[in-house]
C-alpha positions in Angstrom: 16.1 -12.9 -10.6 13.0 -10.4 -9.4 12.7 -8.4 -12.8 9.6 -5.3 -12.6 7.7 -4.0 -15.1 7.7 -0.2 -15.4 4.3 0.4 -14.9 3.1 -2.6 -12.3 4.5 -5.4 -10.0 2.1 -8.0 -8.2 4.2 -11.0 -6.9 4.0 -13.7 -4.6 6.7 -14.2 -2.8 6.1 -18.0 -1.6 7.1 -20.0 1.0 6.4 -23.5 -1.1 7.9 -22.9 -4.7 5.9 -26.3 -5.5 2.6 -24.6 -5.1 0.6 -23.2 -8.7 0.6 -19.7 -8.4 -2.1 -17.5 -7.9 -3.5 -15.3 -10.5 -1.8 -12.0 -11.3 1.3 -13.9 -9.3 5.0 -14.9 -9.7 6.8 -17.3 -7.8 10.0 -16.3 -6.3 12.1 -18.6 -4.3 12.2 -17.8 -0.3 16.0 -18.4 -0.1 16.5 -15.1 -1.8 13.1 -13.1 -0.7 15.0 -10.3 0.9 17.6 -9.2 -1.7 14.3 -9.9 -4.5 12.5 -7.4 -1.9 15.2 -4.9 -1.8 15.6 -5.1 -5.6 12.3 -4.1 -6.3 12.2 -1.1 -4.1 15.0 0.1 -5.7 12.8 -0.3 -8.8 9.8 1.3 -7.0 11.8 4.2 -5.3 13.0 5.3 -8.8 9.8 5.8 -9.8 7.8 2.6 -10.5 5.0 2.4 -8.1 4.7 -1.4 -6.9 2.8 -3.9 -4.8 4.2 -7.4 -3.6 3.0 -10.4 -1.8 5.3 -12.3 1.0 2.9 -15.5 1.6 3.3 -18.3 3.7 2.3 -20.4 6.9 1.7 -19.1 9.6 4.7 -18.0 12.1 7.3 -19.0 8.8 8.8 -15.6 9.1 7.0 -13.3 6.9 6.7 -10.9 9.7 10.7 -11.0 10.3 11.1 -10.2 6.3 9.0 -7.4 6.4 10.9 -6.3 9.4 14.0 -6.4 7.8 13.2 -4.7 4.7 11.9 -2.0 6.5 15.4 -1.9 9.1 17.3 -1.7 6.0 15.3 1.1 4.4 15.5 3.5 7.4 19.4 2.5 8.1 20.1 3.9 4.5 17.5 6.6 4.7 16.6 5.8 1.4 12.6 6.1 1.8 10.2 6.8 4.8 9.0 3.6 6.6 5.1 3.1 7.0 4.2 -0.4 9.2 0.7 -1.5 9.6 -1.0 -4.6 11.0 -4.4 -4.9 10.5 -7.0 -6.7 13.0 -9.2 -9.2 12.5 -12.0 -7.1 12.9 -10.9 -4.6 10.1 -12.2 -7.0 7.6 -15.5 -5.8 8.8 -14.6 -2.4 8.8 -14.5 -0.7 5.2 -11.6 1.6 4.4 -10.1 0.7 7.6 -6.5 0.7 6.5 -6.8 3.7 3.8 -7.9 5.9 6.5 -5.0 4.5 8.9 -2.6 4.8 6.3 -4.0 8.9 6.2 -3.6 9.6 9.6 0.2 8.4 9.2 0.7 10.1 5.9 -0.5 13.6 7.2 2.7 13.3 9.5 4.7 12.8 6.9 6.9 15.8 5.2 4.4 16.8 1.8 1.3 16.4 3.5 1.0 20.1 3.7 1.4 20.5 -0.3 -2.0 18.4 -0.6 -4.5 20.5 -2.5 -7.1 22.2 -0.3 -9.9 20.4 -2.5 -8.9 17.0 -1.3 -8.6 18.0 2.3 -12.8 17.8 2.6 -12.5 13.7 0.9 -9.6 12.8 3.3 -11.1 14.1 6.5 -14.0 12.1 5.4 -12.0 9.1 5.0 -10.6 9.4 8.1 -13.7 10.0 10.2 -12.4 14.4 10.9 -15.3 16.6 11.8 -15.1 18.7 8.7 -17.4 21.8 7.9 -17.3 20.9 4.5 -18.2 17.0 4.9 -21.8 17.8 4.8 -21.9 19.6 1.7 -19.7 17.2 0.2 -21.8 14.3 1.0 -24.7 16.4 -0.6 -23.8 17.5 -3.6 -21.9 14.1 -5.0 -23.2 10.7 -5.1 -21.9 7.6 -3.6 -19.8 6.2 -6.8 -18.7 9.9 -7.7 -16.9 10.5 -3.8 -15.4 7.6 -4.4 -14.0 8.7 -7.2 -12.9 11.8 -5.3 -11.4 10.0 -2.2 -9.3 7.9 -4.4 -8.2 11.2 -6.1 -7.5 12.7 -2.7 -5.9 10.1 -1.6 -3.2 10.0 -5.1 -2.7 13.7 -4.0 -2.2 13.3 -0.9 0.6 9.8 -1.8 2.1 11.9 -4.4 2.7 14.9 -2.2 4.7 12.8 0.4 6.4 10.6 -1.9 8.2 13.9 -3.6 10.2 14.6 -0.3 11.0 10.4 -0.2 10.2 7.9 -1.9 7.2 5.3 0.3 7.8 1.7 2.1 4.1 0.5 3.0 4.9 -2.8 5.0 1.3 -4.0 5.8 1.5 -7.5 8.2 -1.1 -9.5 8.3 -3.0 -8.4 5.2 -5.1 -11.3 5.8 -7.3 -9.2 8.0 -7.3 -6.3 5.5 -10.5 -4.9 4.5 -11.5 -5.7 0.7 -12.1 -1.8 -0.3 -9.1 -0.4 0.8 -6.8 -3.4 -0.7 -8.8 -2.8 -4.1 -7.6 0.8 -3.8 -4.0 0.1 -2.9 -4.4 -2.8 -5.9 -5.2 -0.1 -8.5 -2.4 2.6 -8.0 0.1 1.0 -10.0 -2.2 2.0 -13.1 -3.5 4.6 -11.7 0.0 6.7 -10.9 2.3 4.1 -12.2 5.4 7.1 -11.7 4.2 7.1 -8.2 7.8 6.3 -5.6 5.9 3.8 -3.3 6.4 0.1 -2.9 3.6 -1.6 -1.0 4.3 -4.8 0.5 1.9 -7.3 1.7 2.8 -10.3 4.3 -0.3 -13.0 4.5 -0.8 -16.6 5.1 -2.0 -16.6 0.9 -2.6 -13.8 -1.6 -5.7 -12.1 -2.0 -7.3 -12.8 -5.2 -9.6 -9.6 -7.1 -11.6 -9.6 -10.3 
C-alpha cells in the first residue's frame, strides 16, 4: 500500500524489491506500480504536490508505465498531461528541462494569470529575447536570480495547476540536468499545496545532498 505524506513524496518504485533502497527512497513492489502510481496522483491532484521514482534496467518497461499513467490521466480528464524525455546531452546543458518544461507550460490554460514580474525571469530561463533581460541581469546577482527564477517558475506552476491539476512524466531522467532536477526536488517544500505529481522513469534514482 503507497501511503503519501501531505507535504512530500519521494519513492522508488523498483524493479528488484531485494535491492537496499536509496536515500530519501521507499520500495514498492513492481507487480502493483501502476495502481500505487495512480494512487498517489490522486493524492497529488488533491492538493499534495509529489515526486516519484519508477527505476529499473534498462528496456524493463518503465517507459510503458509512464505511458500508461499518463493514457489513464487524459482518458478521465482528470489533470493535463506533460511528457518529456531528456537527451543525453542535457546533462551538460543546465536548466535544460526547467526551460522545456516553460515553453510547454506557457501553452497551458493559467499561463496568462502569471504575474508580469516573473515574465522577465522565465523568458530568461527559456533563452526569449526580452527587453527587460538586461536590466534584470544587472541589477541582481547570480544567487539572488536564482532565487527569482525559482519564484517565477512557482508562479507560473501554480497558475496552470488552478485550471487542472499537473502529470509531469519525465523518461529517461537519467540524462536530466542536475539544476533543474534540484529545482523540481525542492517544490514539495517549497509549495507543498501545489496539484502536480512529477514522475521520474530512470535506470536508478538520483541521489542529492
Amino acid at each position: 500500500h503507497l501511503a503519501l505524506p501531505s507535504r512530500f513524496l519521494t519513492r522508488r518504485i523498483a524493479e528488484d524489491v531485494s535491492a537496499p533502497p536509496l536515500t530519501r527512497a521507499v520500495m514498492i513492489g513492481r507487480t502493483n506500480e501502476l495502481h500505487q502510481l495512480t494512487s498517489a496522483w490522486s493524492d497529488a491532484k488533491s492538493g499534495n504536490c509529489a515526486l516519484t521514482w519508477v527505476t529499473g534496467e534498462k528496456s524493463i518497461g518503465k517507459s510503458r508505465v509512464l505511458g500508461e499513467l499518463a493514457a489513464l490521466v487524459r482518458l478521465d480528464g482528470s489533470g493535463a498531461v506533460l511528457t518529456f524525455r531528456p537527451f543525453l546531452g542535457d546533462r551538460e546543458r543546465p536548466m535544460s528541462l526547467l526551460s522545456d518544461l516553460c515553453r510547454a507550460l506557457f501553452q497551458l490554460p493559467g499561463a496568462a494569470g502569471c504575474s508580469p514580474e516573473s515574465l522577465p525571469y522565465l523568458n530568461r530561463l527559456m533563452g526569449v529575447p526580452d527587453r527587460q533581460r538586461e536590466s534584470v541581469s544587472a541589477e541582481v546577482d547570480a544567487r539572488a536570480c536564482e532565487t527569482l527564477t525559482r519564484q517565477a517558475l512557482l508562479d507560473l506552476l501554480d497558475g496552470v495547476s488552478v485550471e487542472r491539476p499537473l502529470l509531469i512524466c519525465i523518461d529517461d531522467a537519467d540524462c536530466l540536468d542536475r539544476p533543474s532536477l534540484e529545482h523540481l526536488s525542492a517544490l514539495p517544500d517549497l509549495a507543498p499545496h501545489l496539484p502536480a505529481f512529477f514522475v521520474f522513469a530512470s535506470v536508478q534514482m538520483t541521489e542529492l545532498p
